[in-house]
C-alpha positions, -999 to 999 in steps of 0.1 A, spaced: -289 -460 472 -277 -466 438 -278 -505 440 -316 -502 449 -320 -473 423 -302 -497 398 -326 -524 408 -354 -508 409 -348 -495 370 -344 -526 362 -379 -540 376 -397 -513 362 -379 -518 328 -391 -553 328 -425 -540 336 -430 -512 307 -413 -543 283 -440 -570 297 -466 -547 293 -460 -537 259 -452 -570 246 -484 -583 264 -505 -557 244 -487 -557 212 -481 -596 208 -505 -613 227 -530 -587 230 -530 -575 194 -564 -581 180 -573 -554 209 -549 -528 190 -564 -538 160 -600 -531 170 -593 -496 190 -570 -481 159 -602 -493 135 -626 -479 165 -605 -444 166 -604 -444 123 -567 -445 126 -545 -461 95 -535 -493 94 -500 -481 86 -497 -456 115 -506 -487 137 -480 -506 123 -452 -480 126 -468 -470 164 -458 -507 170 -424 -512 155 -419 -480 176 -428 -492 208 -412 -527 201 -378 -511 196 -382 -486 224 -385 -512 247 -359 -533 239 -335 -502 244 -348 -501 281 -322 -537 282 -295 -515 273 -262 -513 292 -261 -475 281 -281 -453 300 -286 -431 276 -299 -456 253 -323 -467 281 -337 -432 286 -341 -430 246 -366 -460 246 -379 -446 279 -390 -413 265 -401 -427 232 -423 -450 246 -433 -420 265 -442 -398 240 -461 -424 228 -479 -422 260 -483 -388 255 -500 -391 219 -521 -418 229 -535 -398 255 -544 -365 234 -563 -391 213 -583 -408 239 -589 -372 249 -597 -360 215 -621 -386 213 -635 -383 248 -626 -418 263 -637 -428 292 -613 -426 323 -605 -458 326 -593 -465 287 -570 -442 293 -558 -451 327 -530 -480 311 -516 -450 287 -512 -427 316 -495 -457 339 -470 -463 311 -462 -427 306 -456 -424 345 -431 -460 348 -414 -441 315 -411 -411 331 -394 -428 363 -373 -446 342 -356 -418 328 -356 -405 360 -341 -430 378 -312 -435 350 -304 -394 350 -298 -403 382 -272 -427 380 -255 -412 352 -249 -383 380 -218 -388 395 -217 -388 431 -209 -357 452 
């Protein structure tokens, strides 16, 4: 169970990183365009991205606490972003990726609670 447990943190670590690199690097001029759409600062932008760019490189941790630090940062994150897209009455589907993140986070630091748990 652990192996596939450990495997399957991994994969889903490499997921929420892919994802946020996709948005956040290649994708940026998106971010750039819904922060201006919600009348959000450029600076809080900026530090929302440093953020989620270091929370996800601590998901490649060997220290499973460090990996559920990134995990619930990027989580709360999640969490924000979603009050906003509420806020501002979104539709559904905009806010569909923010709530898909927050659930892979909140496995993740499932999944790693887990395996700092010694066996019984």
């Amino acid at each position: 169970m652990n192996i596939t447990m450990s495997l399957s943190l991994e994969v889903l670590s490499i997921l929420v990183f892919g994802s946020i690199i996709f948005v956040w690097g290649i994708r940026y001029n998106n971010i750039k365009d819904e922060f201006k759409h919600f009348q959000l600062p450029n600076w809080l932008r900026d530090l929302v991205g440093i953020l989620k760019l270091s929370f996800a490189i601590m998901l490649f941790s060997k220290d499973l606490q460090i990996v559920q630090i990134g995990a619930s940062g990027i989580a709360l994150l999640m969490v924000a972003a979603l009050v906003t897209h509420l806020r501002l009455k979104s539709e559904p589907a905009r806010m569909l990726p923010s709530f898909a993140l927050l659930c892979a986070c909140v496995a993740i630091v499932y999944m790693s609670n887990q395996l700092l748990i010694p066996p019984a």
